[in-house]
C-alpha positions in Angstrom: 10.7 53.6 31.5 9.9 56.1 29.2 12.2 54.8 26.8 10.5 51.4 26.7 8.9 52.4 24.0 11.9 53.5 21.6 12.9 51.1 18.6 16.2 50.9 16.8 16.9 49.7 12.9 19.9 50.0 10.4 18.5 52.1 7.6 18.6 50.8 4.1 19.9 53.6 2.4 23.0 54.2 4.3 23.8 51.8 7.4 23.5 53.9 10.5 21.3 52.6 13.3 18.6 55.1 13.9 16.4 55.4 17.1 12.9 56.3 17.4 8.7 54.9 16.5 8.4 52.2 14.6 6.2 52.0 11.5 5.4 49.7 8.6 3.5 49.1 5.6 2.3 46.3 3.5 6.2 46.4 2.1 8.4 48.5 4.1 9.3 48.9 7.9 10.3 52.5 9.3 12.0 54.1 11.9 11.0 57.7 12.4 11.7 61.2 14.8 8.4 62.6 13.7 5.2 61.5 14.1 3.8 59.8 10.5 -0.1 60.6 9.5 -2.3 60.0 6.6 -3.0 63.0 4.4 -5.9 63.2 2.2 -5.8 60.6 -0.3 -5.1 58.1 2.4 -1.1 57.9 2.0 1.3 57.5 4.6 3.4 60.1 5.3 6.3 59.8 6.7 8.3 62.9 6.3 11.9 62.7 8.7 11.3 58.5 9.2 14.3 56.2 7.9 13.2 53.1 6.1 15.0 50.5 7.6 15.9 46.6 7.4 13.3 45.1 9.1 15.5 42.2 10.7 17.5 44.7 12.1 14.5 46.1 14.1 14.5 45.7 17.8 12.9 47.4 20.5 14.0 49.4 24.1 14.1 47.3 26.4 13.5 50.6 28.9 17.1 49.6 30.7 20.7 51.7 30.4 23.9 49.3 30.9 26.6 50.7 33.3 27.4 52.9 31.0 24.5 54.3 30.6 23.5 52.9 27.2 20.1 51.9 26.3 19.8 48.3 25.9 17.6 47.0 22.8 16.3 43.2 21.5 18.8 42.3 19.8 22.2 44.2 21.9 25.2 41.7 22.9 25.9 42.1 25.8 28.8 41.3 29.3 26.7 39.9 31.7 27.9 40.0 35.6 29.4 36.7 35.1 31.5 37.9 32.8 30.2 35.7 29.9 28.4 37.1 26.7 24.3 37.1 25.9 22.1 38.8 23.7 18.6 40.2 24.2 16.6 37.9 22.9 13.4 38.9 24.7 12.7 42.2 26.4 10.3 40.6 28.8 12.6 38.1 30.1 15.1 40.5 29.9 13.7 43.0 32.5 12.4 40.9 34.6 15.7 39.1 35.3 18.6 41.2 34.6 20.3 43.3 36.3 21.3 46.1 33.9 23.3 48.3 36.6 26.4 45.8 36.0 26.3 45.1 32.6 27.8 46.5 29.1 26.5 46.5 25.6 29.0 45.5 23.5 27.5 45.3 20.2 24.6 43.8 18.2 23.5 40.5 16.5 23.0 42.5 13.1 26.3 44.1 13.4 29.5 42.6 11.6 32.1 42.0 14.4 
């Protein structure tokens, strides 16, 4: 479950999904590899973060699909009934699902 705590978001400048902590400000919402800090004049640095949409954000559910893909809020999925859902919550979602016989098969913020 280690991964539970992993977020996803499309990044603003360019598109691509990036994985990681989340962080936000008063006006922006981040995804970042490295852990952000203040320094002295009480600014948020955020040096190797992404800023990201922050509709696109969605959090780990802790869960890999038969493929062994990590399955986030917001993933469209094949359930084992062969019909299509999306992960609206990750609390539901764990507790009922059975992610060993299911695929990811794409996003709700992703053009299809």
């Amino acid at each position: 479950m280690k991964d539970r705590h992993l977020f996803r978001g499309k990044r603003i400048d360019n598109g691509i999904w990036e994985e990681g902590f989340y962080i936000c400000d008063k006006f922006h919402s981040y995804i970042g590899t490295c852990v952000p800090h203040f320094d002295e004049y009480d600014n948020l640095c955020i040096e190797h973060n992404f800023e990201v949409d922050p509709k696109t954000i969605g959090q780990c559910t802790g869960k890999r699909d038969k493929n062994d893909k990590l399955i986030f809020e917001g993933d469209w999925y094949i359930g084992v009934d062969g019909e299509a859902y999306s992960v609206k919550d990750i609390h539901e979602f764990c507790c009922f699902e059975d992610s060993d016989n299911i695929e990811v098969v794409g996003h709700i913020h992703e053009d299809n």
